[in-house]
N, C-alpha and C positions, 0 to 999 in steps of 0.2 A: 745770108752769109754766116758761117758757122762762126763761133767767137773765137779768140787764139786757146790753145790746147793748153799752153802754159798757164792762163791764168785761171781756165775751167780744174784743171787739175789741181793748183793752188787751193779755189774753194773745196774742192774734194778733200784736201790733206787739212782745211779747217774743219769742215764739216766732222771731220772724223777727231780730232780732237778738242773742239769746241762743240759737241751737240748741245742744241738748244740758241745758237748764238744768232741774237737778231739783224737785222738786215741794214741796220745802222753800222754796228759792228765788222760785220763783213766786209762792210763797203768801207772802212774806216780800214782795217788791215788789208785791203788788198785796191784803196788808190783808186777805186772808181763810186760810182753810183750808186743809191738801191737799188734804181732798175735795172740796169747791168746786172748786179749781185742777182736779181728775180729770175733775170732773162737770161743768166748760165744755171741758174739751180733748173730751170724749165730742159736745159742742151743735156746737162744729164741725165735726166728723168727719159730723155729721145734715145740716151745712149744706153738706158735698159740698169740704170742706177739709183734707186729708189730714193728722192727725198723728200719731206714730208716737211709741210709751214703751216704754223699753227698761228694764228691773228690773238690779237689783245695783248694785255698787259702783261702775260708769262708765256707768250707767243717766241716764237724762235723758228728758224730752220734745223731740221736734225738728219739722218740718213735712215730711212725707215727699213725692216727686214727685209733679206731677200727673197724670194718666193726662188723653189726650190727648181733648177734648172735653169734659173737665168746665169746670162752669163757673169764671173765674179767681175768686180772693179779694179780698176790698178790698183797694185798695191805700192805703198808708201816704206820704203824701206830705209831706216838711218843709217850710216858708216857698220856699227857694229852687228849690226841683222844682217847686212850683207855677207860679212865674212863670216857669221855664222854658218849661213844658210851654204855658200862657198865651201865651207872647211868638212859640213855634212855631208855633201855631194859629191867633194872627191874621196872621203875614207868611206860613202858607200861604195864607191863604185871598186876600189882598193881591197876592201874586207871583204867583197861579195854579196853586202847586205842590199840586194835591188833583186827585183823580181822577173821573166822572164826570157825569153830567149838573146834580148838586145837588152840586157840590165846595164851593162856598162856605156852603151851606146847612150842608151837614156840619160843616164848620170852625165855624159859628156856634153848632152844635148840640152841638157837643161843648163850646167854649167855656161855654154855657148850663150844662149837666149837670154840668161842675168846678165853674160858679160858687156852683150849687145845694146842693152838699156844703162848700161852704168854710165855717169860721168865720167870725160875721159880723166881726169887725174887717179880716180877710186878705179877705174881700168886698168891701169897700169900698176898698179899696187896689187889689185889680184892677181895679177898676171904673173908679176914678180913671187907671189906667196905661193901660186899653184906651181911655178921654177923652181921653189927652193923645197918646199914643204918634202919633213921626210916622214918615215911612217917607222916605227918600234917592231913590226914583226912584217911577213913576207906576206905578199898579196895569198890572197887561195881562190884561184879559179877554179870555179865548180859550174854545174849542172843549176840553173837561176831557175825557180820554179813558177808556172803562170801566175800572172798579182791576180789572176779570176781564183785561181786553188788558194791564194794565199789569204785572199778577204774572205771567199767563203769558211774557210775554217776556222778564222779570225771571229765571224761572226756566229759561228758554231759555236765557239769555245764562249764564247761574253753571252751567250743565251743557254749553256747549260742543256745544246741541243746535240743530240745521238746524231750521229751520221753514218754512212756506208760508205766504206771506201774502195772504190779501183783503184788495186794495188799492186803493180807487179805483176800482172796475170792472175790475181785473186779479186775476192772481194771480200772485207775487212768490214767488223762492225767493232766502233769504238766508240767513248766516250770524249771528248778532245778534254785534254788539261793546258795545254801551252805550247804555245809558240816560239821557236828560237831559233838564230844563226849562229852556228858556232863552228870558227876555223873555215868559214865559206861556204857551208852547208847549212840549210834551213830540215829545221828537224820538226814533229810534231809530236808529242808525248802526249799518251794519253789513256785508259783503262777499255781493256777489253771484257766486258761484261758475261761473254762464255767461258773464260778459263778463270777471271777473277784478278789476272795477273794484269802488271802494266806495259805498255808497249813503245814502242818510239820505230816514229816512219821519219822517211828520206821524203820531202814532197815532191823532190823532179820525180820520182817515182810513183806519184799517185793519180792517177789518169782521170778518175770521178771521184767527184764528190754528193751526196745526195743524202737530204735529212732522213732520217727512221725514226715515225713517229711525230710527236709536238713537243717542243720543248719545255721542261718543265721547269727551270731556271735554276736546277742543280747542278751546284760545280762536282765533275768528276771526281773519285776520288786520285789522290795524285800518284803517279804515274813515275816512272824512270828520268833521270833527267835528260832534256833534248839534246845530250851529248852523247847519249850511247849510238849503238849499231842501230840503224833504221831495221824495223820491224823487229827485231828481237826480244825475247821477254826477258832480258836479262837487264840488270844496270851497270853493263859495263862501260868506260867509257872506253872512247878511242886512242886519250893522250895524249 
């Protein structure tokens, strides 16, 4: 018989800020046994949650790394991480700043899923906050560009790596300087290494992305800011 969830999840949220804490201790804040305390650290090791006992006199239980792929552990959220995490999710979805075709859907979907796990009192409270919450300037729906185009260039730009871009019916060889949403639109600023000049792209507009070359960990140099006109070499902004 599996143990109760409450109280495995309990030693999780010590585990996590108590590392190292031994099994006397354990069992002292959470009102049972050592064995008990052995025999839930073993239910989560089953549930794919790595934790790690070390014997002797500076011996402790702790939560050991994750190995990359597994799946994450619940996470343990206080009153105010909540309505952080809350208040993020609805001014992305507000401002435009999510990524692909269902960006808002997403935002609302994930909003859903925290609401789902909250205790009802802290439920009703968000609920209340997502009711009243107003926002200082007007939504800007736009054109959400794929999170696959948005991490690749993301991880372009942080390695100082040349890329090719499908753009529009073309193909674009730039260098990426930066990343931005601005007024609903996600922009990409960056130097074009055949004219010298700098460029700014629209990314719902760019269909491939694909390295040129290896990167050699220089940042471009900078570029227009990701507020002008997609693809233009000018630095105009829009306004």
């Amino acid at each position: 018989m599996s143990p109760p969830t409450g109280r495995v999840l309990a030693l999780l949220e010590l585990l996590q800020t108590l590392p190292g804490a031994t099994a006397t201790e354990l069992a002292g804040r959470l009102s049972v046994d050592e064995r008990t305390v052995r025999r839930d650290a073993a239910h989560l090791c089953d549930l794919g949650i790595p934790v790690r006992a070390r014997r002797g006199r500076h011996g402790g239980f702790r939560l050991g790394p994750a190995e990359r792929g597994q799946r994450l552990a619940p996470l343990m959220f206080t009153e105010a991480e909540v309505v952080a995490m809350v208040l993020s999710l609805a001014c992305a979805a507000h401002t435009g700043l999510s990524t692909g075709a269902n960006g808002d859907a997403a935002s609302a979907s994930a909003l859903a899923k925290t609401w789902r796990v909250l205790p009802e009192t802290l439920a009703v409270h968000v609920t209340a906050l997502l009711a009243t919450l107003g926002y200082d300037r007007e939504a800007h729906p736009a054109e959400r560009p794929p999170a696959a185009t948005v991490l690749a260039l993301a991880s372009a730009t942080a390695r100082g790596q040349r890329v090719i871009l499908g753009y529009d019916g073309a193909e674009c060889v730039v260098d990426p300087y930066e990343i931005a949403c601005h007024r609903g639109r996600w922009r990409l600023a960056g130097h074009d290494p055949g004219t010298g000049s700098g460029r700014v792209f629209d990314l719902d507009l760019i269909e491939d992305v694909r390295p040129a070359g290896d990167a050699d960990g220089r940042a471009a140099e900078r570029g227009p800011a990701p507020t002008g006109r997609g693809g233009r070499d000018d630095h105009d902004d829009e306004g």
